[in-house]
Structure formats: C-alpha cells, structure tokens
N, C-alpha and C positions, 0 to 999 in steps of 0.2 A: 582522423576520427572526428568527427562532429558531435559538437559538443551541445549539451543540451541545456543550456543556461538558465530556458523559459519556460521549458517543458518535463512534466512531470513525466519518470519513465513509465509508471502504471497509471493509469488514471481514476482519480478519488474514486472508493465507492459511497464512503459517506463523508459528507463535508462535518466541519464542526458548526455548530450554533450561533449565531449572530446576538448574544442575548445581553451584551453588557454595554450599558448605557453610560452616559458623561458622569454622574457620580459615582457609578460603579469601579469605572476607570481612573476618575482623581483619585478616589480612594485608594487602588490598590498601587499607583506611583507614588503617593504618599506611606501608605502603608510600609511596600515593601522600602522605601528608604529611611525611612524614621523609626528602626529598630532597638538594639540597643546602643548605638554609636552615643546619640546626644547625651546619655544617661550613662556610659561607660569611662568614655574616650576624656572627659575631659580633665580630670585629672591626671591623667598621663600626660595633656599636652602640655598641663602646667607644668611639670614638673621638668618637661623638655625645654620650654619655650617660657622664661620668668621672666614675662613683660603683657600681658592684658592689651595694651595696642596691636602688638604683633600678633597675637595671638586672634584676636578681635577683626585684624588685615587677612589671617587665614583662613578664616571661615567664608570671611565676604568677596576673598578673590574666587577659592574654587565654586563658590557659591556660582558665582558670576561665569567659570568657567563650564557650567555645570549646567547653564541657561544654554550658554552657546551650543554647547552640545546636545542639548534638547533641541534648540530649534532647529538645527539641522538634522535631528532622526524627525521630526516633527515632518521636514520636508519629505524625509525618505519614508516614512510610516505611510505619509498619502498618498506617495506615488507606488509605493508596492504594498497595499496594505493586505500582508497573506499572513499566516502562519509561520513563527521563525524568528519576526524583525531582525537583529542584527544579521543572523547566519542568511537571507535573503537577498539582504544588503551586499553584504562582502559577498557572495554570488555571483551575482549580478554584477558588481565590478570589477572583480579582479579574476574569477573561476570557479573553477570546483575546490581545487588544492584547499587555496584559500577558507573557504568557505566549511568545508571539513576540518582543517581545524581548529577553528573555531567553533563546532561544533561538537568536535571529542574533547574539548576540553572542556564546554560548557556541559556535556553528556556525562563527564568521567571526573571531574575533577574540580572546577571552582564551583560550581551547583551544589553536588552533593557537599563539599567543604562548607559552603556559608550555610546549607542548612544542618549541619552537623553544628556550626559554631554558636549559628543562633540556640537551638535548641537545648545545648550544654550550658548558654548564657542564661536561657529559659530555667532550666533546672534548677541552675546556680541560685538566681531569685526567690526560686520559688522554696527551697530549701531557708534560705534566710529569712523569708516571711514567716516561713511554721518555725522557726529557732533550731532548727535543725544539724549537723554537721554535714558538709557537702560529702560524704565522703562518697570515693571515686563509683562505687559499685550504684548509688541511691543517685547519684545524676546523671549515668548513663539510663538505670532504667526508667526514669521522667522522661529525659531526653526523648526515648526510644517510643515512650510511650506516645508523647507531644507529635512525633511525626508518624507513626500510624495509624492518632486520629485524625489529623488535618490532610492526609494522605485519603483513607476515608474520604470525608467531603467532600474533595476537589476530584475525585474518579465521580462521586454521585451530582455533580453537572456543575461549569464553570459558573452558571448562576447564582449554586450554594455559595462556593469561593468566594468567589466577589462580596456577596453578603458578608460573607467573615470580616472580611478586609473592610465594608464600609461600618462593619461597627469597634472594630477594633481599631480605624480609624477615628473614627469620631469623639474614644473616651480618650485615645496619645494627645491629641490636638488639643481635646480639654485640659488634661492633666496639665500641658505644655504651657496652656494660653493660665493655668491658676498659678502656677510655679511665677511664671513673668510677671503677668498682675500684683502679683502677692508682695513678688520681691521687690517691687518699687512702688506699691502703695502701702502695702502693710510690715514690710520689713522696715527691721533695724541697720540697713546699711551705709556703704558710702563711695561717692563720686569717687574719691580719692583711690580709690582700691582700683577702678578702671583706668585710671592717668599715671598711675606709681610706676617709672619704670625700671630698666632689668636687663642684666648682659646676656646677650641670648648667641650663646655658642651654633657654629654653622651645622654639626655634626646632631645637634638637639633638634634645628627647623628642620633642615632632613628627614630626618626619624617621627616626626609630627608630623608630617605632610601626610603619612602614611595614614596617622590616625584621622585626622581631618577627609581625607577621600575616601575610605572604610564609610565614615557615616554618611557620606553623598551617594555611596556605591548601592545598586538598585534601582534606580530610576530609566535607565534602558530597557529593563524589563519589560515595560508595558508596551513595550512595541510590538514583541513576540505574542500580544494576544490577541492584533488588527487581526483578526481572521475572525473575531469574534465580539469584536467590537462592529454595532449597529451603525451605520451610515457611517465607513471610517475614514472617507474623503472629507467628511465635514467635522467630525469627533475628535479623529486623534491627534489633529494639532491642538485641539483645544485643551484637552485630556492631559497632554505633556508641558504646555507651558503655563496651566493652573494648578497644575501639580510641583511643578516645581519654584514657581513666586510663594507658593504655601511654604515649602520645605523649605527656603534660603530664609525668608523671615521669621518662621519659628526658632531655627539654627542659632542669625544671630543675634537676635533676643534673648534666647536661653542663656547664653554666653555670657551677655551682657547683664542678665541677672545673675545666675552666677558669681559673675566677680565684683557685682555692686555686694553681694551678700560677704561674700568674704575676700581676704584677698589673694592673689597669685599661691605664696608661699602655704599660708593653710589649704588651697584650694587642692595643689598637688598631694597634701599628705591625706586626703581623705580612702577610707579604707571602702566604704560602703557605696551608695549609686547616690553620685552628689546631689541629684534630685531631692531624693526621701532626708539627706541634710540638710537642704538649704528651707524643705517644708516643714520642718522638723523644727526649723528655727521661727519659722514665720508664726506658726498655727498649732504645735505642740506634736507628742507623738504620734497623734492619734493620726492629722493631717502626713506625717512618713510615713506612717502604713499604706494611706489610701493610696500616696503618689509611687508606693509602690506596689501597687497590687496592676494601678496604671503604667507602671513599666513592664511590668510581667505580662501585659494584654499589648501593648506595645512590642516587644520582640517576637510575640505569641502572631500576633498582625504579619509581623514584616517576614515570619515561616512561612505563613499560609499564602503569601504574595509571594514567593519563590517560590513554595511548591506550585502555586497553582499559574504563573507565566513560563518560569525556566524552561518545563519539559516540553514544550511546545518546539523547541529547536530538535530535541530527537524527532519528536513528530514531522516534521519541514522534512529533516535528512532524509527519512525514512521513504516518504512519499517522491520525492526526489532521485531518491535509489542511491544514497550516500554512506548507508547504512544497513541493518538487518530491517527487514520490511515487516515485522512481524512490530516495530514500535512507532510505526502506520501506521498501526492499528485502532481505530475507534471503538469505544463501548457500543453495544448494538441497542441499549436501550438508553444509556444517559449521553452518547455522542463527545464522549472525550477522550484523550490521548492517555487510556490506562495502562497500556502497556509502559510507555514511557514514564510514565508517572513513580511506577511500581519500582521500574530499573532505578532512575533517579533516589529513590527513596530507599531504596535497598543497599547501593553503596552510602547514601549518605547515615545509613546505620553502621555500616561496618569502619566510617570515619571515627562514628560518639566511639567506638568499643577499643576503637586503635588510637588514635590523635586525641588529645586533652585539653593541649593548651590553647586558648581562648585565644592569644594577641598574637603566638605564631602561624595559628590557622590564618587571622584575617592579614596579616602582609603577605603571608604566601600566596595566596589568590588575589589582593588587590591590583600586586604590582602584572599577572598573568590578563589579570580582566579591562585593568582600563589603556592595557598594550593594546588589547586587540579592539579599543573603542578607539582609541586613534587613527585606527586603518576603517571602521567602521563608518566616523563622521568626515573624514577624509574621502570618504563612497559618493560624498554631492559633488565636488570635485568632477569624479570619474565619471558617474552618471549624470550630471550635464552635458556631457560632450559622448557620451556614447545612447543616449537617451535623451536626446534634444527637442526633439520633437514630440515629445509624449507630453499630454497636458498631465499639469502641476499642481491640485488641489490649492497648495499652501506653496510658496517660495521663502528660503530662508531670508528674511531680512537683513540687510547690512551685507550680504555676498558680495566678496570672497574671505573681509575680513572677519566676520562672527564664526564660521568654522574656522578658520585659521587659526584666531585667539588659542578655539579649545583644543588644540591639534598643538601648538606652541606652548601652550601654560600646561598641557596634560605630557606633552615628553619631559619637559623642563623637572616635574613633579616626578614622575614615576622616574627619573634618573636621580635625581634627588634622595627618594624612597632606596633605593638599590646600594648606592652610594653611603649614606648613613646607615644603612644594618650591615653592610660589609664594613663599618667599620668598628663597631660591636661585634664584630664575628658571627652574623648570623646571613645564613648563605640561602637562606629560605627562599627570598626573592628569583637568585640565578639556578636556582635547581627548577621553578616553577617557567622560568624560560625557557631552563633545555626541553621540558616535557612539551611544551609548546612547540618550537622546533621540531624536537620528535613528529609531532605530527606530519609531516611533508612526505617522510619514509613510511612512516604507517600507510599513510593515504595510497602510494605510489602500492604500496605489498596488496593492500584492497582492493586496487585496480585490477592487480595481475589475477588474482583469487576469483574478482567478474567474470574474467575472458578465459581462466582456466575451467572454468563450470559452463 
C-alpha cells in the first residue's frame, strides 16, 4: 500500500490564517515555557540538589540543551512549515506509526495533563492571593473555569490567542527582570550563599533533572502553529531562537538571585512561590503581592500558549486522515481548529476533576514528551538524507554536533528522571511509557477499522 507521507487524504477546504507575526510568536514560546516552573520548581530542587553551583550548572546545561534543540526544530519548522510541527516532523521521517503516536499522546494525554496542571497551579495561586483555603472542590472549579475562558478565545481566532500570550508575556518578563534587578541592586544578600557548597546525592540530581526540564518544557510548541505564522520561511527560525536566549537567561538569572537572596538550606524550606519571598524581602509585602498576581498571569500565559499551539496536532492528524476528520475541522467564521480545541480541553477537565497532584502530573508527562523530542530533533538527521535536495530556509548551525548534544544530554536526562523516581517508588514515568508504546497497536487496530469501512 502506498503510503501517503506528503499528501493530505482529503484536501483542505479551508486553510487556517497566516496571522501571527514575530512578536506574536516570541511571545507565545516564551509564554508557553515560562509558566509556573521558574516560580515553583525551585525550592524542590534545593532541597534535592544542596549545592547553588550544581544547581546553577542545571539550569544552564539544559538551558544550552534546549538551544540545540530549537535550532534544529528551527531547521525543520522552515523546511515543513505546516500545521502540526513535531507530529509533521516524525512524519515525514520515520511514517505514519510513528507519527500517530505521537500525536494520541499529545491528543490524549501530555496536552490535556500540562493544561490541567497548569490550571490547578493557577487556582492554587489564586486561592492564596484572596487568603483563601485551596480546598479541593474551589480549585477544581477555577481551574475549570481558567480553561473554558481561555478555550473561548483561542476558538474566536488565533490572533486573540496570541494577543493573550503577548501580554501576559510581557508582565512574566517584567515581573522576572524586577525580582533580578531588585535582588542585586536593592536586596540584602550575599555572594557567599552562591559559592557555599553541598553533598549532592546522585538519586536527588536525578529527581531534579525532572524539575529543571518541566520548566524548559513548551517551547516545541510553536512550531505546531507555522501554518499560521506569516512568512514562516523567514519567521520561525527567528521566532525560536529569540524565544529561547529570552527564556535561558531570565531562567538563570532568576536562580542566581534567588540564592544571592537567601541560601540553598532556607531556600528548600520555603512554603510559598519563592518569588513573592524573595520580593517580600526586597520591597515589603505589598511588592509579594504584586510578583504574585505576576505569577498568576504568568502560568495564566503559559495555558493559553498550550491551549492555543497544542491542538493544532489533532488538526495535522485529522487532515492527514490519522484520526476522526470531524477535528479537521475549521470554524467557518473565525478559521480555527475548534473541534480539536474543544476535545483537548474537554479531557483536560476531566484531568483537574480526577488527577490532583501538581509534581506527579508534571514527571508523568515530562519524561513521555521530551522521549518523543529525541526522536523529533533526531528528524534533521533523517530528513537530510531522505530530503536533500529540498531548499532549506535555515540550516542548523554546528551539524551534526548541535542536535547530537540535545539527542545525548536529553536521553542521558530523561533516564536520569526515570531512574530516580523508581527509586522513590514512584512508577509515574514507566507507566506513561507503556501508554506510549501502546500506541503502535492502537495505530495498527485504526488501520484495520480504515479498510474494514
């Protein structure tokens, strides 16, 4: 049977919009990755990892691996710049198999999970800014509520979206760049708190790694919205590696104030979003409010930047004939992917109302999603040589070793991740592999279900 790698089984009846331009675009790779990671995660990793060097080395290696892997979706963004990004990618390289599931899992499972986690993180925040008790029933219906307005918006045209994202960009960035400033021009801290060091057990770096790639996790996303992004031969390398020198150096800056503010040991026992403490110390309480009302638009940002790229993969499927053709489907007046949207947003309700816990949502998905970016930025590889001849908008710089790095430092990591929560006993990781796996038999039962109709 011949296989349709390039060609769509139906052909578009309406295309989506070309409407998001280069800030719109920084915006939403910044966006969607600068959620609540930088403002959560770090006192966990204190408390894994009690050494500020080491810690300071983890941010700026995956930081570094996290370039590399941009510039090579950066290459593949140009050279296929459709609807889908990654699910396009793996495609195009390896099949259909492939390429399905990677797409039922990003349709079923890590999608709706990170916007269920965010949105429960959202809650969480916003419950402790009003003084509130989070109790379970009052941050499910936030939660619930947070993603069937932002669900809203992004069905009434990706332009709204993007909008979202570039302003709820612009007050994280702020919040980000006054916390830094603040904390080494106007705080009381000390060198010494970043030099102090500290026995860092191998089973702690493991189990950090997780947290440190949770907060890089999202910036693939804007690839899946080249179908909409304006001139995206010239754009979306730009789009991806100004997005991401943004996000490495806000990352580790934050860090680095951080632990000039306090040190390693107190840094782990903080209870609250170490942000709104270390502004709290700089500028009084009035200044922890604000930096968290600018957390609460900050993970509020990095929803509406998943809602409004992820579902663009069921749309790719759909058109493709990988899927139900009915989340093909475009709005007839606003021109976007509301079916898909809807479905995404529908289980990632019924995540907030079942799943709770905050830090086992995000290993469960990290270690499932940046598996399947290994095989994704590993695609320039295979599409060099089976796509040779096709001009190349953008070439990744440094090929073959700048994807290599993130293909090596990203299994290295994610076995790491797998390795240290199996040894805490939490199996989170290898159950989101087998679903993974599962997919290959799903795909193969799909097949049969085609040809039996």
């Amino acid at each position: 049977m011949k296989s349709s790698l390039t060609t769509p089984v139906r052909p578009p009846t309406q295309d989506l919009r070309r409407v998001i331009g280069f800030s719109g675009g920084t915006a939403l790779i910044v966006g969607i990755t600068i959620g609540a990671g930088i403002f959560r995660k770090p006192p966990t990793i204190a408390g894994l990892v009690p050494n500020p060097l080491v810690i300071i080395a983890l941010w700026g290696a995956f930081g570094v691996i996290s370039i590399c892997g941009a510039l090579a979706i950066a290459e593949l963004s140009s050279l296929l710049p459709r609807p889908g990004g990654v699910y396009v990618f793996l495609r195009e390289a390896y099949g259909d198999a492939a390429a399905f599931v990677f797409g039922w899992l990003y349709v079923l499972v890590t999608t709706p999970t990170a916007i269920a986690a965010l949105a429960t993180v959202f809650a969480e925040f916003l419950l402790n800014l009003l003084a509130a008790p989070a109790a379970a029933p009052a941050v499910q219906m936030i939660a619930v509520a947070a993603i069937v307005l932002l669900t809203s918006a992004n069905v009434l045209g990706a332009r709204v979206g993007a909008a979202v994202s570039e302003a709820t960009t612009l007050v994280k960035v702020t919040a980000l760049a006054a916390i830094i400033l603040g904390a080494f021009l106007l705080g009381h801290g000390s060198l010494s708190n970043i030099t102090a060091g500290g026995v860092v057990q191998r089973g702690g770096l493991a189990r950090a790694v997780a947290s440190v790639i949770w907060s890089y996790d999202g910036w693939i996303a804007v690839s899946m919205i080249a179908g909409e992004v304006i001139a995206p031969e010239r754009l979306m390398k730009r789009i991806i590696i100004a997005g991401m020198l943004v996000i490495v150096t806000l990352y580790v800056a934050a860090n680095l104030a951080y632990l000039y503010m306090m040190p390693v040991g107190v840094m782990a026992q903080q209870k609250e979003a170490i942000a709104r403490t270390v502004m709290t110390a700089i500028a009084g309480p009035a200044s922890g409010v604000a930096v968290l009302l600018a957390i609460m638009l900050s993970v509020f940002g990095a929803l509406n930047g998943n809602l409004l790229a992820k579902p663009r993969v069921a749309y790719a499927m759909a058109r493709d004939g990988l899927i139900f053709s009915f989340l093909g489907e475009t709005h007839r007046r606003w021109s976007t992917p509301w079916t898909a949207l809807m479905l995404q947003s529908a289980v990632a309700i019924i995540m907030v109302l079942v799943l709770r816990d905050f830090d086992t949502l995000t290993t469960y998905f990290v270690v499932v999603e940046w598996a399947a970016l290994i095989f994704a930025v590993a695609a320039v590889f295979v599409l060099r040589r089976k796509m040779a001849e096709v001009e190349r908008p953008f070439r990744t710089p440094g090929y073959p070793l700048v994807p290599l790095l993130f293909v090596v430092g990203t299994t290295v990591g994610v076995s790491a991740i797998v390795w240290g929560e199996i040894q805490v006993g939490n199996f989170s990781p290898i159950y989101g592999l087998v679903i993974a796996a599962a997919g290959f038999p799903v795909y193969h039962l799909w097949n049969r279900m085609k040809r039996s109709t």
